[in-house]
C-alpha positions as CSV (number, residue, x, y, z in Angstrom):
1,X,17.3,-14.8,2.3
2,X,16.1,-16.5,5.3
3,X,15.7,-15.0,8.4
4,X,15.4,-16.1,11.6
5,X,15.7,-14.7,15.5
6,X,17.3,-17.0,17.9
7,X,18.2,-17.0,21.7
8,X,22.1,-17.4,21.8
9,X,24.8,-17.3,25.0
10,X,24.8,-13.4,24.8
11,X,21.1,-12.5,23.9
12,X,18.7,-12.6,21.2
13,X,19.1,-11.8,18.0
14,X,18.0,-11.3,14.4
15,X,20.3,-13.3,12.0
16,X,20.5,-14.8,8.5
17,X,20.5,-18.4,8.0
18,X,22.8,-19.6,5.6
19,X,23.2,-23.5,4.4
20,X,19.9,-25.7,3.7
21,X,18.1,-27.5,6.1
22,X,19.5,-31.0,7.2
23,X,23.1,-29.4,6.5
24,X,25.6,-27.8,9.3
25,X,22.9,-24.1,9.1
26,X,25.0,-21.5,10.7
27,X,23.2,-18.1,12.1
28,X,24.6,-15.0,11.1
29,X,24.1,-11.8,13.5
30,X,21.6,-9.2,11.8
31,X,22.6,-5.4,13.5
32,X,19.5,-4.0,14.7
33,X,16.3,-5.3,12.5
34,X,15.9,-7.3,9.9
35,X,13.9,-4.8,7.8
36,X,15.4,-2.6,4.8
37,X,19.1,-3.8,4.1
38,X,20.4,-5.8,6.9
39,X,23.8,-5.1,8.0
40,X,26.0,-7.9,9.9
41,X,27.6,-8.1,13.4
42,X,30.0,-10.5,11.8
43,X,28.9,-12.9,14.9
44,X,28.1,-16.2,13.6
45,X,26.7,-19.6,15.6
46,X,26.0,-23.1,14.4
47,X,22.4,-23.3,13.8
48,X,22.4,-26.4,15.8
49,X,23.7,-24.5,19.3
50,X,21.2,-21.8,19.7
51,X,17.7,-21.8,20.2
52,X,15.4,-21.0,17.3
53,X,12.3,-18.6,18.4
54,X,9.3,-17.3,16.6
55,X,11.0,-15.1,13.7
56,X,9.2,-11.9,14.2
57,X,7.1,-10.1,17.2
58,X,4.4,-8.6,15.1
59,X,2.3,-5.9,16.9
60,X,-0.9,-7.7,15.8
61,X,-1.8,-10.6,13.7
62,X,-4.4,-11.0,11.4
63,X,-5.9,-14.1,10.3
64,X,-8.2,-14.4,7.4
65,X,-11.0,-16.8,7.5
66,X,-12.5,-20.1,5.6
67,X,-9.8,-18.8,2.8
68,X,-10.1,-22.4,1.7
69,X,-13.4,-23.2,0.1
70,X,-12.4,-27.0,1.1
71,X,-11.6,-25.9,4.8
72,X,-15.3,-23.7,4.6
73,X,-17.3,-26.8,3.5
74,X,-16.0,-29.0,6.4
75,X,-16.9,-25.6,8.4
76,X,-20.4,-26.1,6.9
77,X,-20.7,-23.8,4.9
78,X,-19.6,-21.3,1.3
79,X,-16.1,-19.6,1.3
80,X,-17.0,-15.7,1.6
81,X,-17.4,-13.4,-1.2
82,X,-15.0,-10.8,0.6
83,X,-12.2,-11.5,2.8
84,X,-13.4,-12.4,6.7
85,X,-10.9,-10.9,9.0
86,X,-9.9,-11.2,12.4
87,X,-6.9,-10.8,15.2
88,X,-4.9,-12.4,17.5
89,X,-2.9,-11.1,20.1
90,X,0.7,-10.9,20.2
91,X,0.9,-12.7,23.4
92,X,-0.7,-15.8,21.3
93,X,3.1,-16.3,19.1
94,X,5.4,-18.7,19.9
95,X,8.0,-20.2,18.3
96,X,9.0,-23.9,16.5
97,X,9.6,-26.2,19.7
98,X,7.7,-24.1,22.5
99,X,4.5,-26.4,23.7
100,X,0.8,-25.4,22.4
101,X,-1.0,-25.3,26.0
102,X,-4.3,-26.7,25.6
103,X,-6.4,-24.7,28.2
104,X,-8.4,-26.8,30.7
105,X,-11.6,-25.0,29.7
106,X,-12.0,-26.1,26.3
107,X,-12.5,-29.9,24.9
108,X,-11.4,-29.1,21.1
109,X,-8.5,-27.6,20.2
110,X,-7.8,-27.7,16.4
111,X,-4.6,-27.5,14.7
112,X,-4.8,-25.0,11.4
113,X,-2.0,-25.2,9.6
114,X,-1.1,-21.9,7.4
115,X,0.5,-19.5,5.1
116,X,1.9,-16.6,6.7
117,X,3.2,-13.3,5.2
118,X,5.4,-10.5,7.1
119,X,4.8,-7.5,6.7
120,X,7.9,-5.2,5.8
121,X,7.2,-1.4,6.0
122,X,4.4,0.6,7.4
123,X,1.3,0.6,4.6
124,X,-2.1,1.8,4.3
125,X,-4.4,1.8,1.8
126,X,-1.8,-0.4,-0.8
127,X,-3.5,-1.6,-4.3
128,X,-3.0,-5.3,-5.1
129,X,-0.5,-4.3,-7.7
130,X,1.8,-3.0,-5.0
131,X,1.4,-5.9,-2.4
132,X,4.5,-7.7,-3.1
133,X,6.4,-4.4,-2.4
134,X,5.4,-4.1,1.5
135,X,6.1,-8.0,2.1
136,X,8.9,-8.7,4.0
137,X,8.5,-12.2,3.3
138,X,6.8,-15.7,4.1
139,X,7.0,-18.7,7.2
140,X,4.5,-20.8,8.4
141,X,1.8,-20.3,11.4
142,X,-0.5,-22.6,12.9
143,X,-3.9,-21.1,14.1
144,X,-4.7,-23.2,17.0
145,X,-8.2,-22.9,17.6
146,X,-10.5,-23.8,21.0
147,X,-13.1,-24.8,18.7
148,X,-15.7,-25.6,21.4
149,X,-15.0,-21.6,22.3
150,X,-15.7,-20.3,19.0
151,X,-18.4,-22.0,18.2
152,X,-20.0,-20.8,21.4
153,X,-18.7,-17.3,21.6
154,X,-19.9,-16.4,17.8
155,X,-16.8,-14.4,17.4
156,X,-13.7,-15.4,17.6
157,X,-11.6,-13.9,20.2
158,X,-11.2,-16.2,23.1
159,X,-11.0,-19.5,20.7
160,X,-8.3,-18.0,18.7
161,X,-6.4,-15.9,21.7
162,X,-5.0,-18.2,23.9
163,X,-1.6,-17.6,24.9
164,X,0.4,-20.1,22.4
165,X,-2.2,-20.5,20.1
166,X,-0.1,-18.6,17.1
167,X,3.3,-21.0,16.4
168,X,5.3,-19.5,14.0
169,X,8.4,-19.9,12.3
170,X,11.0,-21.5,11.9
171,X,12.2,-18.5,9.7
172,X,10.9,-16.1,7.3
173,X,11.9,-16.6,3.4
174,X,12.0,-13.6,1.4
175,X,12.5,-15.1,-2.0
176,X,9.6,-17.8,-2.3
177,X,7.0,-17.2,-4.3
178,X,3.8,-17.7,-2.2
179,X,0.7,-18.3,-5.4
180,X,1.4,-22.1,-5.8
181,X,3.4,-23.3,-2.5
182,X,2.4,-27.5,-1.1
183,X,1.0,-26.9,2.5
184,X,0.9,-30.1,4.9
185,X,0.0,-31.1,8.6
186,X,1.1,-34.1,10.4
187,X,-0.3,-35.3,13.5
188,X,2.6,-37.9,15.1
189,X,3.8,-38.0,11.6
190,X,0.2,-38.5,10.0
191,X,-1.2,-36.2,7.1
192,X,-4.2,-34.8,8.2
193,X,-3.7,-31.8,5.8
194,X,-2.7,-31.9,2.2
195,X,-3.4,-28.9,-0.2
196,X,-1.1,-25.9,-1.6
197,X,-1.8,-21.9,-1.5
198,X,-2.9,-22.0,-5.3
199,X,-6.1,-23.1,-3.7
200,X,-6.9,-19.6,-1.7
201,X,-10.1,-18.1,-2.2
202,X,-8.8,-15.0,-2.2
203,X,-5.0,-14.3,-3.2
204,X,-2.7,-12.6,-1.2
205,X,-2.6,-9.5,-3.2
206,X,-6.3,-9.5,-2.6
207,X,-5.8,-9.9,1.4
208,X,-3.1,-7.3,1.6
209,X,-5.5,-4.8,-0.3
210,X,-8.3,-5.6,1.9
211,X,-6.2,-5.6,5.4
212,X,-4.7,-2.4,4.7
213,X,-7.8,-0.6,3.6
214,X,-9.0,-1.5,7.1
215,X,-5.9,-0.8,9.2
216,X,-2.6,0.4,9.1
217,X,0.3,-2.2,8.9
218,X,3.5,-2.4,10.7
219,X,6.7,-3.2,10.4
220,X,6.7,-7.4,11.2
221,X,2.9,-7.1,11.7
222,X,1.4,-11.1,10.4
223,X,-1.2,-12.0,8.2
224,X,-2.1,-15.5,8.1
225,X,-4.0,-16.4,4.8
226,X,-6.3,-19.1,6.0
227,X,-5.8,-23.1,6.4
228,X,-6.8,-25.9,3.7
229,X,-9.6,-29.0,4.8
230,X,-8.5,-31.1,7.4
231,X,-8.6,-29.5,10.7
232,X,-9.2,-31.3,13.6
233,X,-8.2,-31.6,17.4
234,X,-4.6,-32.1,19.3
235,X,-4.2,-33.8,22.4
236,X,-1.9,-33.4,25.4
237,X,1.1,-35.6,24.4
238,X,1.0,-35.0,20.9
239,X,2.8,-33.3,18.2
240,X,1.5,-31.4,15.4
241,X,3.8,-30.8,12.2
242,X,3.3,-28.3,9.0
243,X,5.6,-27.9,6.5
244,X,5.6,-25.6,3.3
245,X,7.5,-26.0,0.6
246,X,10.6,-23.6,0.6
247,X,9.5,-22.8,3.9
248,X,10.8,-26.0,6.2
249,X,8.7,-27.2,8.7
250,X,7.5,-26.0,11.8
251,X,6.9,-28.5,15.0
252,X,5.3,-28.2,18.1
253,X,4.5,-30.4,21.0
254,X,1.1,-30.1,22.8
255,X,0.9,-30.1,26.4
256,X,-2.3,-29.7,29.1
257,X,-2.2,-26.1,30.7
């Protein structure tokens, strides 16, 4: 099941999208929340007339660091021996389409293209074994980074929290299996990122285990797994591109603040 959350004449709204991409997608109405087992309005739209928005609102979003031991070279340095964690704010997600604002006090904003999982059901305290169980399902995220910020700050909060900084979308896939997935980042249509999940330091089991031993997750509630070698910077006028397989792709235009 795919599901996605678009803005349509009446509203917003949950829905189901059924057909594959590049065919005539139509959006099916979820009642309420996608979580559990969806029920249906019966209200359908062409994919193609409505607007596609980032498919969940998580309460918080946790991203887990040099998760690449590539991506933690380039970093200069080791990929850790336990799982670095740290958040962005809700008010950071957007959606496929909506423009990264690059913000006139930084001169390096990197494009991190990722592996995100949804949380499905409140957790705490869940054992690798039972990860799988309190996944909702998977969609892609880009964690746009003021690098310059970071670097500066030595945490991580203001380089990572910019409003826009956390694309996602454009849907969440509840049936691909994550352990071995291609990930891949254009920049106007040239790769700059090339790897696949199998290549994560620390599987998601592991990250789930982790997370939840720290906090307690919520319904819709992000975890972005980390981002392959290849990072680098976006300019104003540019458009950055990541696609997963069985995912789609998710594409977004960057624009000066």
């Amino acid at each position: 099941m795919r599901i996605g959350r678009i803005a349509h004449p009446q509203g917003v709204a949950f829905v189901s999208i059924e057909g594959e991409p590049d065919t005539d997608q139509v959006a099916a109405e979820i009642a309420e929340h996608p979580f559990g087992d969806p029920t249906y309005t019966g209200r359908k739209w062409p994919l193609a007339d409505v607007r596609v928005l980032a498919p969940i609102l998580p309460s918080k979003v946790i991203c887990v660091g040099k998760n690449y031991a590539d991506h933690a070279k380039e970093m200069g340095g080791e990929a850790p021996a336990s799982p670095v964690i740290f958040l962005k704010p809700s008010t950071s997600v957007v959606g496929p389409g909506a423009s990264i604002r690059l913000p006139a006090d930084s001169e390096q904003v990197d494009f991190e293209g990722e592996l995100a999982a949804v949380i499905g059901m409140p957790c705490r305290d869940v054992s690798p074994a039972k990860a799988k169980d309190v996944i909702l399902g998977y969609t892609i995220a880009n964690d746009v980074t003021a690098r310059d910020q970071q670097r500066a700050d030595g945490q991580w909060t203001r380089g990572k929290g910019h409003d826009t900084f956390c694309p996602l979308g454009p849907w969440i896939d509840t049936t691909v299996d994550p352990s071995d997935l291609r990930i891949r980042t254009e920049l106007d249509g040239a790769v700059q990122q090339d790897s696949t999940t199998a290549n994560l330091v620390h599987d998601l089991p592991t990250l789930v285990a982790w997370i939840s031993r720290v906090m307690t997750l919520l319904p819709g509630d992000v975890i972005l797994t980390g981002t392959p070698a290849g990072v680098g910077p976006m300019k104003p006028g540019q458009t950055v591109s990541i696609s997963i397989a069985g995912l789609g792709t998710l594409r977004n235009p960057v624009v000066a603040r």
